[in-house]
DRENDO-1510 file (C-alpha; in Angstrom, 1 decimal, always signed):
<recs>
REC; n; res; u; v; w
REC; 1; UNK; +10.9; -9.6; +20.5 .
REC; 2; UNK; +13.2; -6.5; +20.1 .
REC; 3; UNK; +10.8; -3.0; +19.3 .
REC; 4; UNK; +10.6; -0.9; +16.4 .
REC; 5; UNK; +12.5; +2.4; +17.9 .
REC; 6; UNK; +12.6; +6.3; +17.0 .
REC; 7; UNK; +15.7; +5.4; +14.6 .
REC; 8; UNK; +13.2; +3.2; +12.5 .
REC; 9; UNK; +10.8; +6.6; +11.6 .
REC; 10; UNK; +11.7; +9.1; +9.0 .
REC; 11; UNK; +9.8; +12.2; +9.2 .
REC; 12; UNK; +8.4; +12.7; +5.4 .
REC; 13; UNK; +6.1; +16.0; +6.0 .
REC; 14; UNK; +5.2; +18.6; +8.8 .
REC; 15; UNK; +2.0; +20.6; +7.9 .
REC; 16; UNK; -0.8; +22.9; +9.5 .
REC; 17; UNK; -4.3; +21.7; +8.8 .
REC; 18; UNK; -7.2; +23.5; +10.0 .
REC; 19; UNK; -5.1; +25.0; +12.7 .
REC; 20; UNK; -3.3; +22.0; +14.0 .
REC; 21; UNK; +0.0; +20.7; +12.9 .
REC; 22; UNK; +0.1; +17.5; +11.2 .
REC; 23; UNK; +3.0; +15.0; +10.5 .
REC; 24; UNK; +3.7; +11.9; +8.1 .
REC; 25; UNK; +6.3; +9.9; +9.4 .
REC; 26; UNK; +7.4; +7.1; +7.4 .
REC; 27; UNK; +9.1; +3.2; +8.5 .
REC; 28; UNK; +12.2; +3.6; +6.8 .
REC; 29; UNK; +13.1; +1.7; +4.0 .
REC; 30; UNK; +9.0; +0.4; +3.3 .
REC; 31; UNK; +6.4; +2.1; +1.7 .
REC; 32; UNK; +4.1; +2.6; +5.2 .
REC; 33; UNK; +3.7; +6.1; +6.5 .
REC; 34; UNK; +1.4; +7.3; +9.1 .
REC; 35; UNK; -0.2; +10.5; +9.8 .
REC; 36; UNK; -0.7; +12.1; +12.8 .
REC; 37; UNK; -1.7; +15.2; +15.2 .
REC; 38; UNK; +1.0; +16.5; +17.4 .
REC; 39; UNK; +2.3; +19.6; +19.1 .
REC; 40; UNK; +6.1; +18.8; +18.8 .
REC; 41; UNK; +8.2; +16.4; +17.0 .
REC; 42; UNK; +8.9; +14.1; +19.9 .
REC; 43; UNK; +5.1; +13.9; +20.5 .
REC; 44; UNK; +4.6; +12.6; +16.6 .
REC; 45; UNK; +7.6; +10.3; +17.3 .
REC; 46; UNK; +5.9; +8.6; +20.2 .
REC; 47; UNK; +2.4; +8.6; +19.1 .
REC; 48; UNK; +4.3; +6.6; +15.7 .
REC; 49; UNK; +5.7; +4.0; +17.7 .
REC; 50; UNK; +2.8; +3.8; +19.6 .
REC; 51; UNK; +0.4; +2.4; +16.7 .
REC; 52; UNK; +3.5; +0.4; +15.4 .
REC; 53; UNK; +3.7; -1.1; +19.2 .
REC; 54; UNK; -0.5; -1.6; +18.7 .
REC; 55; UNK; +0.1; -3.0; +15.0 .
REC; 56; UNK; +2.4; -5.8; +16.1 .
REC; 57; UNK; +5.1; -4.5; +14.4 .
REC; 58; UNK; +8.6; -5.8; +15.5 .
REC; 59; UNK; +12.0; -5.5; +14.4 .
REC; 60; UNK; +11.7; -9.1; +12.8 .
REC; 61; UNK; +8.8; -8.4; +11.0 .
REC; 62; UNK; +9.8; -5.1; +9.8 .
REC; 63; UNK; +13.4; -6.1; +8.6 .
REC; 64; UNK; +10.7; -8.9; +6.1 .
REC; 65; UNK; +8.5; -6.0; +5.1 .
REC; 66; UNK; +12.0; -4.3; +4.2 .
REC; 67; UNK; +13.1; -7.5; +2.1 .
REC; 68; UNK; +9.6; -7.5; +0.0 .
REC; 69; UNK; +9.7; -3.7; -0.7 .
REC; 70; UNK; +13.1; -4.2; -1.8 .
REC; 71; UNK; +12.2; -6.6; -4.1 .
REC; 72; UNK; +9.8; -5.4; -5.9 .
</recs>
């Protein structure tokens, strides 16, 4: 089971909410972004691939969530 890695992420947003900085991060080519706290880029990164780890999510299964975005 090969991992989902930082090259799979696309940062979509960095913003300041109530005094902390936020960031969405998207899977590339699927419509599933995540939003989360962070002090630096590489932390938002990590805590991303942490959920996706937690999730399941694996290369396999996100190259078929890929396909069915692409279809539709």
């Amino acid at each position: 089971m090969s991992e989902v890695s930082k090259s799979d992420l696309v940062l979509v947003e960095k913003y300041v909410f109530l005094g902390k900085t936020r960031y969405r991060i998207a899977l590339s080519g699927t419509n599933i972004v995540f939003n989360v706290e962070a002090s630096s880029d590489e932390e938002a990164y990590n805590k991303v691939l942490e959920i996706v780890r937690k999730m399941g999510i694996d290369r396999s299964l996100l190259e078929s969530i890929r396909a069915k975005v692409k279809k539709s």
